[in-house]
VOGUDREN-802827 format. One record per residue (C-alpha): x, y, z. Coordinates in steps of 0.5 Angstrom, whole numbers, padded with zeros to 4 digits, always signed. Last residue first. Example, Ala and Ser with C-alpha at 12.3 -4.5 7.8 and 13.67 -1.06 7.14 Angstrom:
// VOGUDREN-802827
+0027-0002+0014/+0025-0009+0016/
***
This chain:
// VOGUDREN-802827
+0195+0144+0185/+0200+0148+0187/+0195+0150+0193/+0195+0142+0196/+0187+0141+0198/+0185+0141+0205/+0181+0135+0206/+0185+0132+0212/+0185+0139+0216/+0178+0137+0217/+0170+0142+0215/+0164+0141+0216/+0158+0145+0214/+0152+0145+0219/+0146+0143+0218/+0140+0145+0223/+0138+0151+0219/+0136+0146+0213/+0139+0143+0206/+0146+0144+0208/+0151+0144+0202/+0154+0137+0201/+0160+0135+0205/+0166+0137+0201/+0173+0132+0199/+0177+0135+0197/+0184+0130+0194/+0180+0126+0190/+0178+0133+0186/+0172+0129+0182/+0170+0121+0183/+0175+0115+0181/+0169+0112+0177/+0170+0117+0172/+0168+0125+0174/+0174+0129+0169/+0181+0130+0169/+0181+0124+0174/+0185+0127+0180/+0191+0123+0184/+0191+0122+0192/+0195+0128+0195/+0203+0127+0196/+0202+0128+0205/+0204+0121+0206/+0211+0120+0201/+0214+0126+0205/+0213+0124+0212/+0215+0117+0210/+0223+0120+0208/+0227+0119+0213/+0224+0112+0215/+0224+0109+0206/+0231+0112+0206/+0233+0107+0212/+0230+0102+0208/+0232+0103+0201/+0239+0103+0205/+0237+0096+0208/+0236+0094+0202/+0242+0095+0197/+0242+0101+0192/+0244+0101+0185/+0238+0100+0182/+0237+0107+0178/+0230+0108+0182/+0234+0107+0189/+0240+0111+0187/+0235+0117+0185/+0232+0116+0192/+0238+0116+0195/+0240+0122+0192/+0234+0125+0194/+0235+0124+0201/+0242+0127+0202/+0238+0133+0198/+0233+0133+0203/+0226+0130+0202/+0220+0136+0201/+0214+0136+0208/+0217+0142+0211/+0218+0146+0205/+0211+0147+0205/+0209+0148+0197/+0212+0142+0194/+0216+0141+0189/+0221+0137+0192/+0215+0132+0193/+0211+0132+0186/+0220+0131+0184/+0221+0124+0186/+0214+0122+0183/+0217+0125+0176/+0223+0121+0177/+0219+0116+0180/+0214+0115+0173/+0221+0116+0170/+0224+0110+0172/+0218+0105+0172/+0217+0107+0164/+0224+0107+0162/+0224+0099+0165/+0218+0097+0161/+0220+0100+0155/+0216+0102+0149/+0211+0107+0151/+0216+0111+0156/+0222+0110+0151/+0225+0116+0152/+0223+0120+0145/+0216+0118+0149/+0218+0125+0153/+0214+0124+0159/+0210+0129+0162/+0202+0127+0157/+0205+0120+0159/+0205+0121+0166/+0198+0124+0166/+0197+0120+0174/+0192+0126+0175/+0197+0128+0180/+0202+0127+0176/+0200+0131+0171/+0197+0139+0174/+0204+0138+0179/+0208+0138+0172/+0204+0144+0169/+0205+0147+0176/+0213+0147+0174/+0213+0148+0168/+0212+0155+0170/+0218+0159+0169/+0218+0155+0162/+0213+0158+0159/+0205+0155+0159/+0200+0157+0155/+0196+0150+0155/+0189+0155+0157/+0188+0150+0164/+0196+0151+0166/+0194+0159+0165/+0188+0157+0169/+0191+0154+0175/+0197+0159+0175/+0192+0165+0176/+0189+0160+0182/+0195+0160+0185/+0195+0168+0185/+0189+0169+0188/+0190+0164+0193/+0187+0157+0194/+0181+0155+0198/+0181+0150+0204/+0182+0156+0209/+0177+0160+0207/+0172+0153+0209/+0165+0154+0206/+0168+0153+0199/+0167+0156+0192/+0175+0157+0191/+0176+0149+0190/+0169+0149+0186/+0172+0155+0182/+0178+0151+0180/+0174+0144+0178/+0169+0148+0174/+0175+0152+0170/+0178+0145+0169/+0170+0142+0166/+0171+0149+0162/+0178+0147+0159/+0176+0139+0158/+0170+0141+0154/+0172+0147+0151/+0178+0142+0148/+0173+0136+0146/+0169+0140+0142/+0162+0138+0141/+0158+0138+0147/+0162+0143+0151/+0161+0148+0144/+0160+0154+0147/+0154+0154+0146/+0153+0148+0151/+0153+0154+0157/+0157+0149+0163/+0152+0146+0168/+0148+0141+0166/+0153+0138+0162/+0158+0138+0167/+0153+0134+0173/+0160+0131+0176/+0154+0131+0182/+0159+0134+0187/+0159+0140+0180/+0152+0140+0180/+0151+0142+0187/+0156+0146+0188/+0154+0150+0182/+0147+0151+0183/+0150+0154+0190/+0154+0158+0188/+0149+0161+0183/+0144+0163+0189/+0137+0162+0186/+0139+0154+0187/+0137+0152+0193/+0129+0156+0192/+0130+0153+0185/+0131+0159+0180/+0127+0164+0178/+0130+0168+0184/+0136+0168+0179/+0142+0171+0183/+0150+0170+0180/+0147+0171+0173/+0149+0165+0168/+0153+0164+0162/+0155+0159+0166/+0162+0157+0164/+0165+0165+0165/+0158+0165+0171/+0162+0160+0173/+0169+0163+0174/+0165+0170+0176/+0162+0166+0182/+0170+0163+0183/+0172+0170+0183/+0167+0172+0189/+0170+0166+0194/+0178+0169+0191/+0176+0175+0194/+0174+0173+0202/+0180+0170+0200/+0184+0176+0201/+0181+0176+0207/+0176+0180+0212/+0173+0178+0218/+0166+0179+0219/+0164+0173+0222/+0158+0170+0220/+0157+0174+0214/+0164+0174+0212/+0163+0166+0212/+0159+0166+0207/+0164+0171+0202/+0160+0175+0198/+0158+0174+0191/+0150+0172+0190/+0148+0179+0194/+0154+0185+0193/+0159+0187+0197/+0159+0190+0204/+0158+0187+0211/+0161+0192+0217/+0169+0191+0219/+0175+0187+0221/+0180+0186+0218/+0185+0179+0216/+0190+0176+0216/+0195+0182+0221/+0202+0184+0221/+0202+0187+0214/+0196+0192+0215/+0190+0191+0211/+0188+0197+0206/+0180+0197+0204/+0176+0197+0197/+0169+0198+0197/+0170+0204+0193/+0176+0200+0188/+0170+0200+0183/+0174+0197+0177/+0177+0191+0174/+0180+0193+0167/+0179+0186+0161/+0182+0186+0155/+0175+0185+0149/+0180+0189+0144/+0174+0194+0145/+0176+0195+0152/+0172+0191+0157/+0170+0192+0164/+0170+0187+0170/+0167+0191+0176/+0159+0188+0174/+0162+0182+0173/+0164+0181+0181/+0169+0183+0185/+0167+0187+0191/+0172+0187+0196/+0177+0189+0193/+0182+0186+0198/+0189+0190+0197/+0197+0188+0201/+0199+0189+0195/+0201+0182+0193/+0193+0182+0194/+0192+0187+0188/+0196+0184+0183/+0193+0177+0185/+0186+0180+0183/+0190+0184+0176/+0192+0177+0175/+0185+0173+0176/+0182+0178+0172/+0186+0177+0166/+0187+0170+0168/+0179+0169+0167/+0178+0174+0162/+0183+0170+0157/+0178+0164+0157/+0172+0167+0157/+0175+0170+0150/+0177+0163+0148/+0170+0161+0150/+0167+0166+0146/+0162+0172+0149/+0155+0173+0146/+0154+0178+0141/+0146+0180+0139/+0144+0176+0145/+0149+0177+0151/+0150+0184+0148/+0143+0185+0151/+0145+0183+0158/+0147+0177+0161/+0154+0175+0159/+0156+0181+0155/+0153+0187+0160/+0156+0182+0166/+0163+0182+0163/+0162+0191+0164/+0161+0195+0157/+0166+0196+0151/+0168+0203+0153/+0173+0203+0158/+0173+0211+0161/+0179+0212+0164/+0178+0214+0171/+0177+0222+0174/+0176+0222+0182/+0171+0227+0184/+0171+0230+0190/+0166+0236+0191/+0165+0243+0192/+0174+0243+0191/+0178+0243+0197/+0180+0235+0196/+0182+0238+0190/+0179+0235+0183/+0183+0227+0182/+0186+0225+0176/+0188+0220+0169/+0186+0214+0175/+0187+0207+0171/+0183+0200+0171/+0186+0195+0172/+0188+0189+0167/+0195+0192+0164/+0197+0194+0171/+0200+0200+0176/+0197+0201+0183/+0201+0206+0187/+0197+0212+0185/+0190+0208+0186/+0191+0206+0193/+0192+0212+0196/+0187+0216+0191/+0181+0211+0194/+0183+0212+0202/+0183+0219+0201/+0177+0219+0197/+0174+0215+0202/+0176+0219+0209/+0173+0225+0204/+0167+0221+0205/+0166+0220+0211/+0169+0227+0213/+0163+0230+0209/+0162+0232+0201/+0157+0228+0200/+0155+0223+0194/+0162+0222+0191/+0162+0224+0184/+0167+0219+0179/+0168+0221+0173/+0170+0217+0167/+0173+0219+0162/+0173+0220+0154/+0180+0224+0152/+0180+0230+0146/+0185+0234+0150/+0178+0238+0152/+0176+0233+0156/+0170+0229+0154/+0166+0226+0160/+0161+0219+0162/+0159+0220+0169/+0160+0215+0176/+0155+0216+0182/+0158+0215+0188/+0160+0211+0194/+0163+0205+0190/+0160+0206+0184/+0154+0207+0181/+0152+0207+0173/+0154+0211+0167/+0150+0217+0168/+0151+0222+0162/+0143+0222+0161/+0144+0225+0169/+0147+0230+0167/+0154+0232+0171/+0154+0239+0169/+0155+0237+0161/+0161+0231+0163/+0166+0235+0161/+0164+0242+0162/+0163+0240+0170/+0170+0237+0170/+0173+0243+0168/+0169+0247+0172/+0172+0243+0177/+0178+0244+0176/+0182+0237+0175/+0189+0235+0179/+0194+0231+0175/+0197+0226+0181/+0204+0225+0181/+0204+0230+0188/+0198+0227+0192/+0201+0224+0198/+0205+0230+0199/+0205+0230+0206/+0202+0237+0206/+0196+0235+0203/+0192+0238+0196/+0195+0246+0196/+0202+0243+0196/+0201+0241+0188/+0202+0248+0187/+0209+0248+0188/+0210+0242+0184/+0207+0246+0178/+0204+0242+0173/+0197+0242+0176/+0196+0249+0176/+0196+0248+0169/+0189+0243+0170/+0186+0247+0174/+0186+0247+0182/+0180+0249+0186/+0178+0253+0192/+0183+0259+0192/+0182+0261+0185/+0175+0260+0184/+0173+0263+0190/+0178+0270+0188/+0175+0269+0181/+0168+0269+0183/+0168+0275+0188/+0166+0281+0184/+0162+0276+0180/+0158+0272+0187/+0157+0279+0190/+0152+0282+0183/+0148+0276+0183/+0146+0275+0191/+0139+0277+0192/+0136+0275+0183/+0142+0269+0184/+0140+0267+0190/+0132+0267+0189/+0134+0262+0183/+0137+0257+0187/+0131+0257+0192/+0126+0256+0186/+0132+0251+0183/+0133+0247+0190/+0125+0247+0191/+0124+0244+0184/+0128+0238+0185/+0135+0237+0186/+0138+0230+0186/+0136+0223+0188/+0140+0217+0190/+0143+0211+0188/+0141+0208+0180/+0137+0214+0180/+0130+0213+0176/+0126+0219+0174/+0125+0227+0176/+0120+0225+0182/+0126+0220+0184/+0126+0212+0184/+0133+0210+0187/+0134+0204+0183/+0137+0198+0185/+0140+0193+0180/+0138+0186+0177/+0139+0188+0170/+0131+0186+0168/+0130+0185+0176/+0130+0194+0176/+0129+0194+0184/+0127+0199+0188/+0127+0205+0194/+0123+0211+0195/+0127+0217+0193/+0127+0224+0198/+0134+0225+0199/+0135+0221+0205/+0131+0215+0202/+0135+0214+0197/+0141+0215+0202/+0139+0209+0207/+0135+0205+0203/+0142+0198+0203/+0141+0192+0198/+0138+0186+0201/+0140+0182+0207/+0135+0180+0212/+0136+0179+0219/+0130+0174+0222/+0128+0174+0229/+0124+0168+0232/+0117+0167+0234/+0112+0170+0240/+0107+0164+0238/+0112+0158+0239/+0116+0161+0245/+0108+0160+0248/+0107+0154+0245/+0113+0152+0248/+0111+0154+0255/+0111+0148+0259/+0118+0148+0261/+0121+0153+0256/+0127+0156+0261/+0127+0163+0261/+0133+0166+0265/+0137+0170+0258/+0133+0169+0252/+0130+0164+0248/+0128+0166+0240/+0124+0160+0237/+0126+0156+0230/+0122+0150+0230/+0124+0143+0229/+0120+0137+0227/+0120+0131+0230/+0115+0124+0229/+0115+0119+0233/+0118+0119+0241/+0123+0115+0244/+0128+0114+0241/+0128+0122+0241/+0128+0122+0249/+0136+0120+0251/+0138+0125+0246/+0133+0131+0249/+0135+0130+0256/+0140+0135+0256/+0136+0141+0253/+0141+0143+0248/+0135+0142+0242/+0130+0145+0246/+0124+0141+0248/+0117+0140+0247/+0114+0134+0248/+0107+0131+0246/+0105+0124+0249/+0102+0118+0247/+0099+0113+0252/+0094+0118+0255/+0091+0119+0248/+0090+0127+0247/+0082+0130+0249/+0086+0136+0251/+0092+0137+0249/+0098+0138+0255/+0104+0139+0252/+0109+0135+0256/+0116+0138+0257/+0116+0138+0265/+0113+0132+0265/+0119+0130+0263/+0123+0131+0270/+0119+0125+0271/+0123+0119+0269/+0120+0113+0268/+0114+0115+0266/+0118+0117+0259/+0117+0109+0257/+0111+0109+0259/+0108+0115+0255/+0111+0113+0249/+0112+0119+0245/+0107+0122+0239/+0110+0127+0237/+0117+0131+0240/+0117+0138+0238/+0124+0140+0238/+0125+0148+0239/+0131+0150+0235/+0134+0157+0238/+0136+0162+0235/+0138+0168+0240/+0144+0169+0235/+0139+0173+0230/+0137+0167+0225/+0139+0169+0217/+0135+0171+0212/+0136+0172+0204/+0142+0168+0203/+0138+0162+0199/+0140+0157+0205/+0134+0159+0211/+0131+0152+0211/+0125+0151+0216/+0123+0145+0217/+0115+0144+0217/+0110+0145+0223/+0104+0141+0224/+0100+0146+0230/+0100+0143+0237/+0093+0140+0240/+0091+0137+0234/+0085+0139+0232/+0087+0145+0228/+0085+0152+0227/+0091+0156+0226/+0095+0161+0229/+0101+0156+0231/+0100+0154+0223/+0103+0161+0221/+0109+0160+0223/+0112+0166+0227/+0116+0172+0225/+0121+0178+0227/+0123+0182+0223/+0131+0185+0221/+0134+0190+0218/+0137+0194+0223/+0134+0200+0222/+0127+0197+0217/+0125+0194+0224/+0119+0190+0221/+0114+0188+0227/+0109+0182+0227/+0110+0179+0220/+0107+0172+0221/+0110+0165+0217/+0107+0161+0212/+0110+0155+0210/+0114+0152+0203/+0120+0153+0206/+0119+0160+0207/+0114+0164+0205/+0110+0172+0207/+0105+0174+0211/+0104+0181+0213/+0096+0181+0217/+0089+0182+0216/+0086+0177+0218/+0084+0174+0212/+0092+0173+0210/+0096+0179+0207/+0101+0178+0203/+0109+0178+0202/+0114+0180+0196/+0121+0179+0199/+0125+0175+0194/+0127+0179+0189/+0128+0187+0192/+0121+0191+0192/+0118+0196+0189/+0119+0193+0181/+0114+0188+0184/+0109+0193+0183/+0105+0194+0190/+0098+0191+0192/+0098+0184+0188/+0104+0183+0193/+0106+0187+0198/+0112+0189+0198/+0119+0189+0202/+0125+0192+0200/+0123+0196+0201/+0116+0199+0204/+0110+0196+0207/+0107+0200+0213/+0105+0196+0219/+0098+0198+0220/+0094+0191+0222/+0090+0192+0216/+0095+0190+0211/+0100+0197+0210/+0103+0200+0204/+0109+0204+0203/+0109+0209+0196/+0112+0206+0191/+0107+0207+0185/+0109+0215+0185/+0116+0214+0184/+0115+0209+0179/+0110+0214+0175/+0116+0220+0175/+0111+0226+0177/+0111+0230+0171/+0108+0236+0174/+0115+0237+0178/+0118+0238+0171/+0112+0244+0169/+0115+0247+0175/+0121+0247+0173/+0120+0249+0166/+0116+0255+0170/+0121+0257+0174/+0127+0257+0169/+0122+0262+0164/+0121+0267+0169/+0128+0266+0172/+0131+0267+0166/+0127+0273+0164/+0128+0277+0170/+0136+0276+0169/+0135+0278+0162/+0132+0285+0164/+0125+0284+0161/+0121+0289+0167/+0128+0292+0169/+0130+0290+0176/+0137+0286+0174/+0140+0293+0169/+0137+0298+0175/+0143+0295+0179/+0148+0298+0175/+0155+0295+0176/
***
């Protein structure tokens, strides 16, 4: 090829670079605003302010995760509010997520000698103590005779100036072993959070544990990526998701190429045009697998030695960049598990959904693995199907879904759509078990989501749900119960005890599904900083107002709640069920696929194969006469009524789900004669010892709705806690039946 055609004054070559140079320098000209108003700031102590912190009436609140907004106070520091208190910024540590702080009362001026410090309450899930934390009890107001008595308290008076010498001021840890003979003593006491460490005993220097303050882990969304691609972190509150705010515009993750890629880009092609055409075809046939190619098991052998891709259609990806116009970010549909997911057509006329996976490195190509592994043995009407996969030799990794058009369950419930076309109840109603059944699909095989939420629930035009987003997804081993791991989900839907532990269950699901199950009933978000600062997250509000049996303040009355004695008893059930997944203790919550048969017994749609949960639903609740068939005589005759109410308490205990708690067939016989009444007394009592195992595990009864009886009799939950001091309580007593 003749090089003069590339260097002539207006060979196309030239001429493409010229007009592509000044188009991208009149985009870097147009500086996104968002990304220009998002720079970090700093109160006059020089901290820098940045994601997902932001200074109020300095940084737009578009700047910071909800919740996080701080001030500056007269002297120049960060400040920001917890319980009502204002507490000092004094370092922020962006890598490891944490702060250090301290109430801002122990810095003011005041005429007492200790500050008048508030209970702190950490219970919304933004922040949670360092494991250093310590409660530092400030004991008001003791009698000084009484303590005189003993004088190693000495060692914890706070010495105030001017104080009256027959009251003292005491400053104790709460394991000190003194502490519970000297609170009977004392007035007033408040509790202080400060960080102890190892060889330091507070002694007198309580005030000083006070000024250095306590470290506070933070949860928000992750900055890293955003950042590494020259983005500066946000949060769109209008669809409460993070955005990367870019030169160009908003990324939903990241940022992509500028005016220095495309410069560089073009100094290639004007260097390097005439070596990428002679060796284009042998790159493109090496590197990338065409939809043809797929058909051909031979060539299927280029994507793993093992064969694990073998029933996979494997997509060029020249193809896969012709479908989704070069991956253009107006055909972005959203952010997926590790990547960015695109909106494409194929030239067979099919609508896909391409995933792209943010970098070609060992981690991700680890995911993608990961991901096609599961997603080539998962076959169900509610998942979300995998057309294909580019090869893992291609320049990217791209994973190609079916594309569901119809929106997310979120964008019905709390988008636009909420408004012009909210869901009904029977609607709701079917996404419930749709889910619950792709769930309960998945955990039967041996797979945790990780990250449900209605954001991951699509909707096809028939309103049938597809769970998407296996990037968060882990295999588990059969031989163990849980996996060990880093937290990963979304704010408002993440198993609480997973924060503190790290472990991973299948209920860890079943927590995140009770969210979706009252954002069914709710219509409302899982995360709402309007909201009351004990309620802002939604599992939360509902706890509180399910104990209350406070129904109507909590269920959407648009779905006729107040009107429609059927609605009323099916999402009032649905709160019930949602309680028992919500709770603190993983081990009360019932599984997946218990939950699934809940809600098919709540939607009155129940076959044969099932009746026995419908059965177990009535004689908990004591609904004999919604059991028996009256044709019996149940209503008329006083004798038929006894013997078939027993019968159906017999056969509560044969269905049992622990096999050791169910009568013996030997027992059962007995039993059935007992009821006939042909059996003699000593019998009925020998029957009565073989069996008094079996009559005391029988839970108590369930009212349908909240009477005098009280709600879920056989769950008894302590209320939420209300401080950092409270702790959630749980017995093996209160462990509901999972059949029911």
């Amino acid at each position: 090829m003749n090089l003069n055609f590339f260097l002539t004054p207006f060979s196309p070559i030239i001429n493409l670079f010229i007009v592509t140079f000044f188009l991208l320098a009149k985009k870097a000209s147009c500086t996104d605003p968002y990304f220009l108003a998002c720079n970090p700031k700093s109160c006059s102590d020089g901290q820098s302010i940045s994601f997902p912190f932001h200074i109020q009436d300095v940084q737009p609140d578009f700047c910071g995760y909800p919740g996080f907004n701080i001030s500056c106070n007269d002297k120049g520091k960060p400040v920001f509010n917890l319980s009502n208190s204002e507490y000092i910024i004094h370092e922020i540590y962006y890598q490891n997520q944490s702060l250090r702080v301290s109430n801002a009362a122990v810095f003011g001026k005041s005429p007492f000698c200790t500050p008048q410090i508030q209970n702190i309450s950490l219970d919304d899930g933004r922040f949670r103590r360092s494991s250093n934390s310590k409660d530092l009890f400030l004991l008001y107001n003791c009698n000084s005779t009484l303590l005189s008595n003993n004088s190693e308290l000495l060692n914890y008076k706070v010495d105030c100036p001017g104080e009256n010498e027959t009251v003292w001021t005491l400053a104790m840890l709460e394991d000190d072993p003194l502490l519970g003979s000297t609170l009977d003593k004392c007035g007033t006491r408040v509790l202080a959070p400060v960080d102890v460490y190892r060889g330091e005993n507070v002694g007198t220097e309580g005030m000083l544990l006070l000024e250095r303050g306590f470290v506070l882990n933070w949860t928000a969304s992750d900055c890293s990526i955003c950042e590494e691609s020259g983005g500066k972190c946000g949060f769109d509150t209008a669809t409460y998701h993070f955005q990367c705010f870019c030169p160009d515009r908003p990324h939903a993750k990241r940022c992509y190429s500028g005016l220095g890629i495309g410069c560089l880009f073009m100094g290639i092609i004007l260097l390097s045009y005439i070596y990428l055409r002679r060796f284009k075809k042998r790159r493109d046939s090496s590197n990338l697998l065409s939809m043809n190619s797929s058909s051909d098991p031979s060539s299927k052998a280029d994507l793993e030695g093992d064969g694990v891709y073998l029933s996979i259609p494997i997509f060029s990806y020249t193809e896969l960049g012709q479908a989704t116009n070069n991956f253009d970010s107006e055909k972005e549909l959203g952010d997926g598990g590790f990547g960015t997911v695109y909106y494409g057509k194929l030239k067979d006329g099919r609508e896909v959904a391409v995933k792209r996976l943010y970098e070609h490195n060992y981690k991700r190509v680890k995911q993608f693995m990961n991901e096609i592994e599961i997603l080539t043995r998962l076959h169900h009407k509610n998942l979300v199907c995998l057309y294909g996969c580019s090869s893992r030799r291609s320049r990217e990794l791209l994973l190609v879904y079916e594309y569901i058009p119809n929106g997310t369950v979120a964008d019905h419930l709390h988008g636009d759509q909420a408004k012009s076309s909210p869901l009904t109840w029977p609607i709701r109603m079917s996404i419930a078990i749709e889910t619950a059944s792709a769930l309960a699909y998945l955990h039967a095989s041996d797979i945790i989501h990780r990250d449900v939420k209605t954001n991951n629930i699509l909707l096809d035009n028939n309103f049938s749900v597809k769970v998407a987003d296996f990037g968060l997804s882990r295999l588990f081993p059969k031989d163990v119960t849980h996996v060990s791991t880093v937290p990963q989900g979304t704010p408002g839907y993440v198993d609480p005890e997973y924060h503190q532990s790290y472990q991973l269950t299948d209920k860890s699901d079943v927590y995140s599904f009770g969210v979706v199950l009252i954002e069914l009933i709710s219509s409302m978000p899982a995360v709402d900083i309007t909201r009351h600062r004990h309620e802002i997250n939604l599992s939360n509000l509902a706890i509180s107002k399910i104990q209350k049996c406070a129904f109507d303040e909590l269920i959407d009355s648009r779905l006729g709640y107040n009107s429609d004695e059927e609605v009323k008893r099916m999402t009032t059930s649905v709160a019930e069920l949602a309680f028992q997944c919500l709770q603190q203790d993983k081990e009360i919550r019932p599984s997946m696929e218990n939950v699934l048969q809940q809600l098919k017994i709540i939607q009155g749609g129940e076959s044969l194969e099932n009746l026995s949960n419908l059965a177990i639903s009535k004689i908990q609740k004591c609904a004999f006469v919604e059991l028996i068939d009256s044709r019996l005589g149940y209503n008329s005759d006083g004798e038929v009524k006894r013997m078939t109410t027993s019968v159906a308490e017999l056969a509560f205990q044969c269905l049992q789900r622990d096999k050791e708690t169910r009568p013996s067939i030997e027992n059962v016989l007995q039993q059935l004669k007992i009821i006939q009444g042909g059996e003699s007394l000593e019998n009925l009592e020998e029957v009565h010892d073989d069996n008094k195992r079996s009559k005391n595990t029988m839970p108590p009864p369930s009212p349908p709705y909240c009477d005098e009886a009280g709600l879920l009799k056989n769950i008894r939950l302590p209320p939420s806690p209300v401080s950092v001091t409270a702790k959630w309580t749980s017995s093996s007593s209160t462990t509901p039946n999972e059949s029911v």
